[in-house]
Predicted model as a PDB file, atoms N, CA, C, CB and O in Angstrom, pLDDT in the B-factor column:
MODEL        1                                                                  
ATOM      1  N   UNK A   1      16.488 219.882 134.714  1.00 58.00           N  
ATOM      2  CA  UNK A   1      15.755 221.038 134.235  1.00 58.00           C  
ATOM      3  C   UNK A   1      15.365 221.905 135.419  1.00 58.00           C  
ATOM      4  CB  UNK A   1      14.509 220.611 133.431  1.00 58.00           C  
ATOM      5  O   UNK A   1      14.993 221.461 136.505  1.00 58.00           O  
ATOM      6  N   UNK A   2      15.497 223.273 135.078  1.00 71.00           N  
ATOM      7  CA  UNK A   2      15.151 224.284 136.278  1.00 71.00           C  
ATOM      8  C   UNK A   2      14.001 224.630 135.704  1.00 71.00           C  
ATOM      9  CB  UNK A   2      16.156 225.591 136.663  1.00 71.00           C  
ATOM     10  O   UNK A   2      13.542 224.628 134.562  1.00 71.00           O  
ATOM     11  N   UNK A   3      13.404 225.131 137.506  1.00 76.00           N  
ATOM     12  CA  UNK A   3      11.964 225.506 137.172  1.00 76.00           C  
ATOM     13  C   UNK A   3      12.183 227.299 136.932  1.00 76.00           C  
ATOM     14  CB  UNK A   3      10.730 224.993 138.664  1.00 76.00           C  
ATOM     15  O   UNK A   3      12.855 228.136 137.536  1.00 76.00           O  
ATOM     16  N   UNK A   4      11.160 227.378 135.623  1.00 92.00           N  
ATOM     17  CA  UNK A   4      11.490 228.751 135.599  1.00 92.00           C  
ATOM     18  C   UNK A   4      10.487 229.744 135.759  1.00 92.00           C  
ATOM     19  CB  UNK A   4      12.078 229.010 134.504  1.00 92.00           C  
ATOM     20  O   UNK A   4      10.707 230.953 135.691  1.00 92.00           O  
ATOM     21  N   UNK A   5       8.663 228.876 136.111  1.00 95.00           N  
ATOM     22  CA  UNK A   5       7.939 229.818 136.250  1.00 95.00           C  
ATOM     23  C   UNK A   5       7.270 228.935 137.860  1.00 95.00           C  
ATOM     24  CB  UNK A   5       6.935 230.205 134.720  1.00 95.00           C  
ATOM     25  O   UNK A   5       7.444 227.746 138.126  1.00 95.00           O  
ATOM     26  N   UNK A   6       6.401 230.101 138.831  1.00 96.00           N  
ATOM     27  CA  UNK A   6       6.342 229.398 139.722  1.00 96.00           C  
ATOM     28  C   UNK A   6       4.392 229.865 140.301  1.00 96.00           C  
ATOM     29  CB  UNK A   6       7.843 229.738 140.729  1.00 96.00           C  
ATOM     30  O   UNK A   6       3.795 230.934 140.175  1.00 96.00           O  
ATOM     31  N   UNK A   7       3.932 228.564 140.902  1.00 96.00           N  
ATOM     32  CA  UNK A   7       2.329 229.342 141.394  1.00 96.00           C  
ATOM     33  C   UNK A   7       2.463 230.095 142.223  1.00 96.00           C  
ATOM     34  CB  UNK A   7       1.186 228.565 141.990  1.00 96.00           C  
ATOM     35  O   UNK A   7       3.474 230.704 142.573  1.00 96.00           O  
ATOM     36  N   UNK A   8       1.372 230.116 142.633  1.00 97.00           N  
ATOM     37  CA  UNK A   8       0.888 231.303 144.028  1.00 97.00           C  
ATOM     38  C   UNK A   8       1.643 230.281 145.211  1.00 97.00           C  
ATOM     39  CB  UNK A   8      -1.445 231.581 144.413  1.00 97.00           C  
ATOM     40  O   UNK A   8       2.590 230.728 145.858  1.00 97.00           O  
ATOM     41  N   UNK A   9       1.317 229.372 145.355  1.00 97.00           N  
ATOM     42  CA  UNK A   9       2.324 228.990 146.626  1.00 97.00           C  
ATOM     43  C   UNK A   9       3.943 228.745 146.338  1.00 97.00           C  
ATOM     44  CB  UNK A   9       1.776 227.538 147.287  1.00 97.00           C  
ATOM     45  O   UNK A   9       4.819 229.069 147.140  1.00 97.00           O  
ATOM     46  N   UNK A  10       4.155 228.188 145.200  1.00 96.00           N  
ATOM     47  CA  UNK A  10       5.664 228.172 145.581  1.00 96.00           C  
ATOM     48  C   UNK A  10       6.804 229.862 144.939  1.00 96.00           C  
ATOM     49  CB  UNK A  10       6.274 226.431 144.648  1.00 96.00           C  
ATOM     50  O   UNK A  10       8.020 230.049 144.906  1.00 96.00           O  
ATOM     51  N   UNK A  11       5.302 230.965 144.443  1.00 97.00           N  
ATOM     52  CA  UNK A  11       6.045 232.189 144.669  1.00 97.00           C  
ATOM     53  C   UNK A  11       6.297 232.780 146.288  1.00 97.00           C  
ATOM     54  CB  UNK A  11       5.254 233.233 143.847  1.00 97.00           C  
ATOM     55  O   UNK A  11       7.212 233.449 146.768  1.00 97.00           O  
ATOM     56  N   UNK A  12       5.202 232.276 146.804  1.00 97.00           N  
ATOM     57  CA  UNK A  12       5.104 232.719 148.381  1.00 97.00           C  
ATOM     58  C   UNK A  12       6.185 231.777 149.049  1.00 97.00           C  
ATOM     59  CB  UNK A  12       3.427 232.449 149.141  1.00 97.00           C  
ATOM     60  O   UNK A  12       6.864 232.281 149.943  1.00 97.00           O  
ATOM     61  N   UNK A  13       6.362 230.745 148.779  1.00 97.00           N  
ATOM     62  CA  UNK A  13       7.777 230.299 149.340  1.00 97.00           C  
ATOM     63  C   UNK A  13       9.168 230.835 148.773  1.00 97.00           C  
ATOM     64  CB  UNK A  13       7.856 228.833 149.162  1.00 97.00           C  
ATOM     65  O   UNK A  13      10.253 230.636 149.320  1.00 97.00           O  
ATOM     66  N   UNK A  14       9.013 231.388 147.857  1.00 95.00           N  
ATOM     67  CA  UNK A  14      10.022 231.489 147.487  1.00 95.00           C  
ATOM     68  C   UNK A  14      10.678 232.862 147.934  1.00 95.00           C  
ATOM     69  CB  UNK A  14       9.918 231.208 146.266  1.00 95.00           C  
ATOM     70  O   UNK A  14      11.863 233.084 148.182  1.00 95.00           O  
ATOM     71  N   UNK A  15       9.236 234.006 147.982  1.00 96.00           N  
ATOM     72  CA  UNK A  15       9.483 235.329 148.780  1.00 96.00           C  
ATOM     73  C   UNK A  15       9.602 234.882 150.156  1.00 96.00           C  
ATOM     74  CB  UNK A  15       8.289 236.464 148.646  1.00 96.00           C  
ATOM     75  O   UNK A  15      10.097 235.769 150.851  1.00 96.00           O  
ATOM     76  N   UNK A  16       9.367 233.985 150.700  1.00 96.00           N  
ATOM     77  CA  UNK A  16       9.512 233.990 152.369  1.00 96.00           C  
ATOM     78  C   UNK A  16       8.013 234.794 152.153  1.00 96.00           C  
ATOM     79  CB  UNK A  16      11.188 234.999 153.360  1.00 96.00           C  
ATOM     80  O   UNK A  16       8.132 236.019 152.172  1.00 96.00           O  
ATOM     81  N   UNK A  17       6.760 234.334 151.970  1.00 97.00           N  
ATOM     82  CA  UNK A  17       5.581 235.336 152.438  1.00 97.00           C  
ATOM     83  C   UNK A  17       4.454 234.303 152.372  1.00 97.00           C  
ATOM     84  CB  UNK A  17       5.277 236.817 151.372  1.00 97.00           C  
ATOM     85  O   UNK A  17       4.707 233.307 151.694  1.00 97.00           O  
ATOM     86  N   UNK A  18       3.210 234.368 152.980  1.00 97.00           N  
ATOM     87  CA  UNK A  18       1.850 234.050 153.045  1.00 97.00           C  
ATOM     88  C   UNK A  18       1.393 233.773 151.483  1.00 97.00           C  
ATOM     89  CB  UNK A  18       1.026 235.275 153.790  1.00 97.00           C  
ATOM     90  O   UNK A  18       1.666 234.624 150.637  1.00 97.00           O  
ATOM     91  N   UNK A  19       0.847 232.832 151.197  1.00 97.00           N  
ATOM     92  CA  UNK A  19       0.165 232.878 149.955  1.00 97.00           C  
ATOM     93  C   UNK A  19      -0.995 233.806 149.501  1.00 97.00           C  
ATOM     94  CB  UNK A  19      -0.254 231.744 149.833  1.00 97.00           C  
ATOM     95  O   UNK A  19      -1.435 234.043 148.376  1.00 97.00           O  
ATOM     96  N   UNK A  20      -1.377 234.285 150.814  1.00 97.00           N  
ATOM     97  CA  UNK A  20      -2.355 235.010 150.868  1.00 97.00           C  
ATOM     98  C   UNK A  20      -1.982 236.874 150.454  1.00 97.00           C  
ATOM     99  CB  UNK A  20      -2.878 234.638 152.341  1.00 97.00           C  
ATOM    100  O   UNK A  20      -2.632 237.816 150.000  1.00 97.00           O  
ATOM    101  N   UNK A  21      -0.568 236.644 150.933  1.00 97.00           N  
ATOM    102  CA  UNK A  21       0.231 237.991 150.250  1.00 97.00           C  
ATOM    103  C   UNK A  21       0.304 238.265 149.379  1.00 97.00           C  
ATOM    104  CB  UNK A  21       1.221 238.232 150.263  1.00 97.00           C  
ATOM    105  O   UNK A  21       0.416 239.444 149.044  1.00 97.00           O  
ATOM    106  N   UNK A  22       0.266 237.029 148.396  1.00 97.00           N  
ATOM    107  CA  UNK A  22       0.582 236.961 147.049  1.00 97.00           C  
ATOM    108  C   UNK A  22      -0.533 237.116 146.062  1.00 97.00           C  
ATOM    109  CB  UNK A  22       1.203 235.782 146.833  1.00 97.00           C  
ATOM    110  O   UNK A  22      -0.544 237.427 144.871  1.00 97.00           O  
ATOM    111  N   UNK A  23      -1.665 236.737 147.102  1.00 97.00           N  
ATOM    112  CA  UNK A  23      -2.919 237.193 145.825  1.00 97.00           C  
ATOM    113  C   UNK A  23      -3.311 238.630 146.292  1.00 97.00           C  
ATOM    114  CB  UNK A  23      -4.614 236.043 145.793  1.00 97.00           C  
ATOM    115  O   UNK A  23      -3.765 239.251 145.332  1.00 97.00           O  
ATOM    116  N   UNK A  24      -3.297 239.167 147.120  1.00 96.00           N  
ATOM    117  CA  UNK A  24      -3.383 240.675 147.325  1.00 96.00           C  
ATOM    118  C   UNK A  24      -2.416 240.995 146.567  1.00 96.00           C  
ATOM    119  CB  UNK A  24      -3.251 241.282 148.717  1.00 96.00           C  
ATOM    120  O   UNK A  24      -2.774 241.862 145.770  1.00 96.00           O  
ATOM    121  N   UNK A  25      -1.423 240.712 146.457  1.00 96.00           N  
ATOM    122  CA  UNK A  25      -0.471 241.569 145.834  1.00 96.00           C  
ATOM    123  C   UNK A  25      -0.873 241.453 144.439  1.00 96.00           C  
ATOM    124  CB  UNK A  25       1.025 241.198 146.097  1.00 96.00           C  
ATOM    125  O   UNK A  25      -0.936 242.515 143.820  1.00 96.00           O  
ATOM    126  N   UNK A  26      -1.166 240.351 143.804  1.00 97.00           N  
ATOM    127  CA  UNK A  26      -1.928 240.407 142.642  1.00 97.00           C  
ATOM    128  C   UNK A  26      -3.100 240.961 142.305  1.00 97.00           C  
ATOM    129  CB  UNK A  26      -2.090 239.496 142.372  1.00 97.00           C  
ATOM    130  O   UNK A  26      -3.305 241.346 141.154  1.00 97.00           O  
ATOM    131  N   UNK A  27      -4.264 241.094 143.551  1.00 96.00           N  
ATOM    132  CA  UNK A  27      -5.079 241.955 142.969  1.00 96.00           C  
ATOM    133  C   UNK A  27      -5.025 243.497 142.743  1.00 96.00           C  
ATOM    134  CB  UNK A  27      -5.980 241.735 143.519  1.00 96.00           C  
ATOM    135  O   UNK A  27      -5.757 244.100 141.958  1.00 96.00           O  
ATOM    136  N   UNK A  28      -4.017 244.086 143.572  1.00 96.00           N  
ATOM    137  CA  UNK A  28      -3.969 245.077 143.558  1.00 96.00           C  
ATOM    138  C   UNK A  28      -2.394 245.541 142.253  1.00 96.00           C  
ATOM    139  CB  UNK A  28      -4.043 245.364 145.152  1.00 96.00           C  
ATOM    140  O   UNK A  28      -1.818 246.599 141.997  1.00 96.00           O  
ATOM    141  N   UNK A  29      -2.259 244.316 141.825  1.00 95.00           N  
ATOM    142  CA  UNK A  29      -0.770 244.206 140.598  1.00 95.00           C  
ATOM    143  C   UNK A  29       0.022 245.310 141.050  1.00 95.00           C  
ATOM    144  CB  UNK A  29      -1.113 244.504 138.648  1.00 95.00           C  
ATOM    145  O   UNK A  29       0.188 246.334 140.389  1.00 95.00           O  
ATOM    146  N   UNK A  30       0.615 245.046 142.431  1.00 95.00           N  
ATOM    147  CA  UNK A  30       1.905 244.641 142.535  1.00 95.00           C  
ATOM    148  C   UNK A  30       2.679 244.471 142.526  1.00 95.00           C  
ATOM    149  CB  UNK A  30       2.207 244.448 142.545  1.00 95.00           C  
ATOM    150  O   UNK A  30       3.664 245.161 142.788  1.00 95.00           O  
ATOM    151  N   UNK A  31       2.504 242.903 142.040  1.00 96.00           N  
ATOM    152  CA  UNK A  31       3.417 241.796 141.272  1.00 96.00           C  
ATOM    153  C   UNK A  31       3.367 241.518 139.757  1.00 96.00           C  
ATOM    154  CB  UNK A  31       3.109 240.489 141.835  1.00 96.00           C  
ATOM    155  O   UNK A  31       2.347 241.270 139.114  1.00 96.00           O  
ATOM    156  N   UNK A  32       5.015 241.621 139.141  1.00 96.00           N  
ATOM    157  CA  UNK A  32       4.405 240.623 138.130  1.00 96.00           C  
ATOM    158  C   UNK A  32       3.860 239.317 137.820  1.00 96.00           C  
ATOM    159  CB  UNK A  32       4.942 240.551 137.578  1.00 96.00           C  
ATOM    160  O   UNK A  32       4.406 238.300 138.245  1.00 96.00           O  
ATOM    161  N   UNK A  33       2.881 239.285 137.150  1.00 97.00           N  
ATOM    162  CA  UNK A  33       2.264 238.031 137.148  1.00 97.00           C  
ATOM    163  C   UNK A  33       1.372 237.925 135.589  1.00 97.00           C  
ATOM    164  CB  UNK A  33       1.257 237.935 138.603  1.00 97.00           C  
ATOM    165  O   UNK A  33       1.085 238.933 134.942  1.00 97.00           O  
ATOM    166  N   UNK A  34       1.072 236.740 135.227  1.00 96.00           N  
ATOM    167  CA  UNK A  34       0.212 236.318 134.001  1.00 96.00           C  
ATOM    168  C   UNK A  34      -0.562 235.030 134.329  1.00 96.00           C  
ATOM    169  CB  UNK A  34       1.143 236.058 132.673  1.00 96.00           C  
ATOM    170  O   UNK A  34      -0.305 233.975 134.909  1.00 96.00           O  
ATOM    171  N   UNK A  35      -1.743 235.636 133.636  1.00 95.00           N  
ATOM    172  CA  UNK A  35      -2.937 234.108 134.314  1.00 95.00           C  
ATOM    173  C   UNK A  35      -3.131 233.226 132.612  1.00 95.00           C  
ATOM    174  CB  UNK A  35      -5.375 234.979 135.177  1.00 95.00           C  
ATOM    175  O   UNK A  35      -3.061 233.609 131.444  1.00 95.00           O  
ATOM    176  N   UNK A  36      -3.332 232.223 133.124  1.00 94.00           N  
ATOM    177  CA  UNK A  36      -3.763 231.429 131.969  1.00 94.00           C  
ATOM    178  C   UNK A  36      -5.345 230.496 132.339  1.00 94.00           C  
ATOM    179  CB  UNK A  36      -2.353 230.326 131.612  1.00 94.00           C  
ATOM    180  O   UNK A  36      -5.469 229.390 132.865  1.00 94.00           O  
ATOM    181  N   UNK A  37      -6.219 231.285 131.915  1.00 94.00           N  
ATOM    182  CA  UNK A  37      -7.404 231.397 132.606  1.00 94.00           C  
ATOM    183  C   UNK A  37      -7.606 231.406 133.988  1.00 94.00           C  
ATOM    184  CB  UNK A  37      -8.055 230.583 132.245  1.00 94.00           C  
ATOM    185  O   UNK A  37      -7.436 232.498 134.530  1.00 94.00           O  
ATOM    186  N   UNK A  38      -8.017 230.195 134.895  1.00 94.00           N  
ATOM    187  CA  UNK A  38      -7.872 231.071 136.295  1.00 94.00           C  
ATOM    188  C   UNK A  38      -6.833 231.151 137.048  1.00 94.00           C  
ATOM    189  CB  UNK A  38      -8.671 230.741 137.206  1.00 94.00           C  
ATOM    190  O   UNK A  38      -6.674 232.065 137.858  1.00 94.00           O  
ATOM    191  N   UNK A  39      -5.765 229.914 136.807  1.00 96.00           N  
ATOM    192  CA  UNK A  39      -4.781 230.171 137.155  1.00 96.00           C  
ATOM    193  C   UNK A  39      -3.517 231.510 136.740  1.00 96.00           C  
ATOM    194  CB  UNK A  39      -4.571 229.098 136.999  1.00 96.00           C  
ATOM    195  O   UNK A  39      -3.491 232.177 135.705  1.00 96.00           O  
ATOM    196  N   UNK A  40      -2.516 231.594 137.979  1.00 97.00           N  
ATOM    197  CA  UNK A  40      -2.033 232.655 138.225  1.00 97.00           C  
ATOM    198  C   UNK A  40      -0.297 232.032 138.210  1.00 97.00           C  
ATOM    199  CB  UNK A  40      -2.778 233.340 139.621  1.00 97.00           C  
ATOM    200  O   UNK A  40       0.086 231.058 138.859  1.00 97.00           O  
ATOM    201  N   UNK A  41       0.395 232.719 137.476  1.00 97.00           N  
ATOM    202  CA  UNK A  41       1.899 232.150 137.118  1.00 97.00           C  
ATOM    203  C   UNK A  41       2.533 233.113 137.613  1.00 97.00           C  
ATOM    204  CB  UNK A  41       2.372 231.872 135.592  1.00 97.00           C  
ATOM    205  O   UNK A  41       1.823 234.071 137.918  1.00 97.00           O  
ATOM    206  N   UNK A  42       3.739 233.226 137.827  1.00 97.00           N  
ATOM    207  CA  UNK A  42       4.813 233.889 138.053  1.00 97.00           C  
ATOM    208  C   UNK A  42       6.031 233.799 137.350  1.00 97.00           C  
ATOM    209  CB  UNK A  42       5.024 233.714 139.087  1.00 97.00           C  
ATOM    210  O   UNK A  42       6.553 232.823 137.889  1.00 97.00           O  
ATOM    211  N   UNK A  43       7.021 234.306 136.259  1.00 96.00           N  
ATOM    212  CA  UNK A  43       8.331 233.999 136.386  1.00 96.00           C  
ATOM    213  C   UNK A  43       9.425 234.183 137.545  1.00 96.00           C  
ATOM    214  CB  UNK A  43       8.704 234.529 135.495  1.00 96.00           C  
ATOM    215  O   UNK A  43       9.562 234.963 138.487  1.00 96.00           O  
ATOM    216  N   UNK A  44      10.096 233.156 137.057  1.00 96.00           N  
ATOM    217  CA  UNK A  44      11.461 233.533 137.882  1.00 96.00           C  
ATOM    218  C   UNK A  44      12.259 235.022 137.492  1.00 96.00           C  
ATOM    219  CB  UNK A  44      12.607 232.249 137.553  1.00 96.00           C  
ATOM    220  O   UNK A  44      12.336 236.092 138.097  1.00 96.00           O  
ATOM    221  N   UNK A  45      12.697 234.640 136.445  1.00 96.00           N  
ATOM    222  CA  UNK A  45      12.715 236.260 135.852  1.00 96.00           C  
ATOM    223  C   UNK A  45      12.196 237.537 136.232  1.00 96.00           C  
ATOM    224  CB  UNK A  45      12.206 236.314 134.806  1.00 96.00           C  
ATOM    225  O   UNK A  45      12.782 238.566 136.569  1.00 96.00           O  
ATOM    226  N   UNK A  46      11.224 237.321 136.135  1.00 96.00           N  
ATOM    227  CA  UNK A  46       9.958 238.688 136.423  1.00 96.00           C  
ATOM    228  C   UNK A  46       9.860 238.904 138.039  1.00 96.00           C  
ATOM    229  CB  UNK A  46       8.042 238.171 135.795  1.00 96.00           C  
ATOM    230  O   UNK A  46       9.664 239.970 138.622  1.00 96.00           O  
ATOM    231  N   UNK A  47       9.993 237.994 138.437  1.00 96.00           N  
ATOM    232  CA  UNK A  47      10.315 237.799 140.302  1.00 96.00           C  
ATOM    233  C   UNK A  47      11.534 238.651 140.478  1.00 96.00           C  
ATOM    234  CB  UNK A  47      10.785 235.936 140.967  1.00 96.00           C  
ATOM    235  O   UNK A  47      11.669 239.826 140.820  1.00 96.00           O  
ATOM    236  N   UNK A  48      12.181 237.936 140.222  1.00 95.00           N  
ATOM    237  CA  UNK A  48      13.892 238.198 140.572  1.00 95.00           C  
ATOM    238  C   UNK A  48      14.275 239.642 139.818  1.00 95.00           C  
ATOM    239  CB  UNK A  48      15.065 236.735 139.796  1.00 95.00           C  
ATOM    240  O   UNK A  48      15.374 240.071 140.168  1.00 95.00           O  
ATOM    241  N   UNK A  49      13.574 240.453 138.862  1.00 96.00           N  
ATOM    242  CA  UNK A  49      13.899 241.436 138.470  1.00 96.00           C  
ATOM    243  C   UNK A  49      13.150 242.890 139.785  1.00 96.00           C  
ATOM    244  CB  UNK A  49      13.403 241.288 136.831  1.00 96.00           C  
ATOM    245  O   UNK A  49      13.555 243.873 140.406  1.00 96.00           O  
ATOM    246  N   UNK A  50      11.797 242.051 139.554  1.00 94.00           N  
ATOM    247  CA  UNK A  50      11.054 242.931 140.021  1.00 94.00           C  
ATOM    248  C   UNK A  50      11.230 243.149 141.812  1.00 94.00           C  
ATOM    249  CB  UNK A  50       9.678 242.490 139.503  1.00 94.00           C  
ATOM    250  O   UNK A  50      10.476 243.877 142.457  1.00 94.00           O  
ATOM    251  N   UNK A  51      12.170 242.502 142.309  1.00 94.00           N  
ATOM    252  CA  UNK A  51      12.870 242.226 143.711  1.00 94.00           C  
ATOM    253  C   UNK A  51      14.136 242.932 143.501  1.00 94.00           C  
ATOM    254  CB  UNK A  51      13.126 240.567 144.130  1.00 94.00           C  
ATOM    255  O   UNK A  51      14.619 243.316 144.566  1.00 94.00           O  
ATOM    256  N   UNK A  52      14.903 243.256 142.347  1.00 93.00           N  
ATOM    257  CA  UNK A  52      16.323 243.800 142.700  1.00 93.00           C  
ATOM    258  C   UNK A  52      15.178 245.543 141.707  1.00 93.00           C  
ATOM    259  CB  UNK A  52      18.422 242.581 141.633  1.00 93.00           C  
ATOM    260  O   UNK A  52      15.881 246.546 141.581  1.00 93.00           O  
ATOM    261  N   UNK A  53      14.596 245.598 141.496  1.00 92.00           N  
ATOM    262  CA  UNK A  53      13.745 247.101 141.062  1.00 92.00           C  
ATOM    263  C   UNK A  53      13.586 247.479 142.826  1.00 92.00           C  
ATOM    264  CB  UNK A  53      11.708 246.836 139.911  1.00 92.00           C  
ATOM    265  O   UNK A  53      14.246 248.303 143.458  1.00 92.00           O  
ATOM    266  N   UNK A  54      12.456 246.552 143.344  1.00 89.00           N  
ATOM    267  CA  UNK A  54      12.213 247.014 144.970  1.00 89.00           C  
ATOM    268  C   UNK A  54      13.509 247.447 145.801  1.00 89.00           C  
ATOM    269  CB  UNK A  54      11.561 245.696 145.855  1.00 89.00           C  
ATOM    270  O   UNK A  54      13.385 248.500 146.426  1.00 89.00           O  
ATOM    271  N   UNK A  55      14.415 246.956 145.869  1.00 87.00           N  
ATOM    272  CA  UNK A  55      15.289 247.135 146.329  1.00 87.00           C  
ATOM    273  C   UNK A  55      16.205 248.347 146.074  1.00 87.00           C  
ATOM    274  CB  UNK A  55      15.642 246.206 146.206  1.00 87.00           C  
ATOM    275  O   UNK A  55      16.949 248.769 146.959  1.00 87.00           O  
ATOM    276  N   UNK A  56      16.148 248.812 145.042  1.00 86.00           N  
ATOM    277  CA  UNK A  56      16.570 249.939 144.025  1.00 86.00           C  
ATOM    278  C   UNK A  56      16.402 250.889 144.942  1.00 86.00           C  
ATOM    279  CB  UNK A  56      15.735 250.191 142.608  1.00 86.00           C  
ATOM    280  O   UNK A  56      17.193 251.544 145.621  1.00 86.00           O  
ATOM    281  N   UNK A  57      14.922 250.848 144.828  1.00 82.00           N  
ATOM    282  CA  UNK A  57      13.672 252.091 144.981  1.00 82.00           C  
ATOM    283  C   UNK A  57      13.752 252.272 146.748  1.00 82.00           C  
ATOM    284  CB  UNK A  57      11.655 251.404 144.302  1.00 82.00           C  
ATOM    285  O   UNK A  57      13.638 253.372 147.287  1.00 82.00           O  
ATOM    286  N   UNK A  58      13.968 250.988 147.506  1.00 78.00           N  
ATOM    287  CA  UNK A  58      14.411 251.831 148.646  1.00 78.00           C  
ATOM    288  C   UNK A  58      15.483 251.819 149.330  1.00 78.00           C  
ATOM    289  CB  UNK A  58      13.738 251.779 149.454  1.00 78.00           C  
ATOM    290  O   UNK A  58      15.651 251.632 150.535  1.00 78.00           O  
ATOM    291  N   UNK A  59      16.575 252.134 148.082  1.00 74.00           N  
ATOM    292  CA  UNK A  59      18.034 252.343 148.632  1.00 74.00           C  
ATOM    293  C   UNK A  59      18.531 254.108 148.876  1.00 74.00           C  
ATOM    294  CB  UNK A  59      19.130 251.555 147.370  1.00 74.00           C  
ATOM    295  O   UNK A  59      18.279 254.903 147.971  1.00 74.00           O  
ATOM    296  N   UNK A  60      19.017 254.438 149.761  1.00 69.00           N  
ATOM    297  CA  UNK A  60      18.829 255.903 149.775  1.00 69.00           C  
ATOM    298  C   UNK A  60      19.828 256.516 148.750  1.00 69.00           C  
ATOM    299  CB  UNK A  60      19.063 256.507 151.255  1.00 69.00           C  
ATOM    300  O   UNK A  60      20.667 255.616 148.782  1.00 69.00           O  
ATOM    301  N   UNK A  61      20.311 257.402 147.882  1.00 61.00           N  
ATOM    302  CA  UNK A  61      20.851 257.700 147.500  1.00 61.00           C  
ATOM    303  C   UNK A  61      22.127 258.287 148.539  1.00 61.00           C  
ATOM    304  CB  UNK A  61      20.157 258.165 146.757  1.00 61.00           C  
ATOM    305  O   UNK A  61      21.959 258.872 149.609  1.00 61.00           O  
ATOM    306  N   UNK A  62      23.760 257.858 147.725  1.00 63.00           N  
ATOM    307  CA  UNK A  62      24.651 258.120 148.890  1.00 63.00           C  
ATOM    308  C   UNK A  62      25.078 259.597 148.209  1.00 63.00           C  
ATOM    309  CB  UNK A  62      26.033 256.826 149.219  1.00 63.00           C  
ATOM    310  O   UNK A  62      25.106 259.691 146.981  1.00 63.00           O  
ATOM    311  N   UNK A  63      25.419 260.781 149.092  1.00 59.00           N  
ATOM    312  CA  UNK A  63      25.818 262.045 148.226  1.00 59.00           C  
ATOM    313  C   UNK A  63      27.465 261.515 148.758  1.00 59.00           C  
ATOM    314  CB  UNK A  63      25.030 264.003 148.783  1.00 59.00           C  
ATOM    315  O   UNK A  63      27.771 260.975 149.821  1.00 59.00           O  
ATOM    316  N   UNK A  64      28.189 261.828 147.797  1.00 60.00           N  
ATOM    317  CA  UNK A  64      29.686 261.899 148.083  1.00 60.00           C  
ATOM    318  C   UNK A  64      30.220 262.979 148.069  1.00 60.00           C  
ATOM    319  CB  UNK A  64      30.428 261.254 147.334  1.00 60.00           C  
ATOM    320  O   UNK A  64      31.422 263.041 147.807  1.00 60.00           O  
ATOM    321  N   UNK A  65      29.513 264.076 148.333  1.00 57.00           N  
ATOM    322  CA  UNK A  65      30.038 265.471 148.857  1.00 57.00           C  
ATOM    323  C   UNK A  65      30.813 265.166 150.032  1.00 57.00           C  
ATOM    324  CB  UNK A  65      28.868 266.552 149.244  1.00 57.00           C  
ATOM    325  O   UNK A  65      31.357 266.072 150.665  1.00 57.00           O  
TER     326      UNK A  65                                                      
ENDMDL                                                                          
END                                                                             
């Protein structure tokens, strides 16, 4: 079975980042994320989408003129 949703530390391993990145990035949402009372979840999905969106956004547009 694959894991398909992940916490605050093994999203921060999984970005290569600080755990501490990861709750700033949540307080200021960021990230996607959903709490189930105090805890804080992540999908894989919602990760991995919201990483090829970032990536989108700073790709330059190529003119083929």
């Amino acid at each position: 079975m694959r894991q398909e949703t992940f916490n605050v530390y093994e999203c921060a391993d999984y970005l290569g980042v600080h755990y501490k990145t990861i709750y700033t990035m949540v307080r200021s949402k960021e990230i996607p994320h959903h709490r189930v009372r105090t805890r804080i979840f992540f999908t894989k999905r919602a990760i991995d989408e919201w990483i090829a969106a970032q990536e989108q956004a700073n790709t330059p547009a190529v003119s083929l003129a």
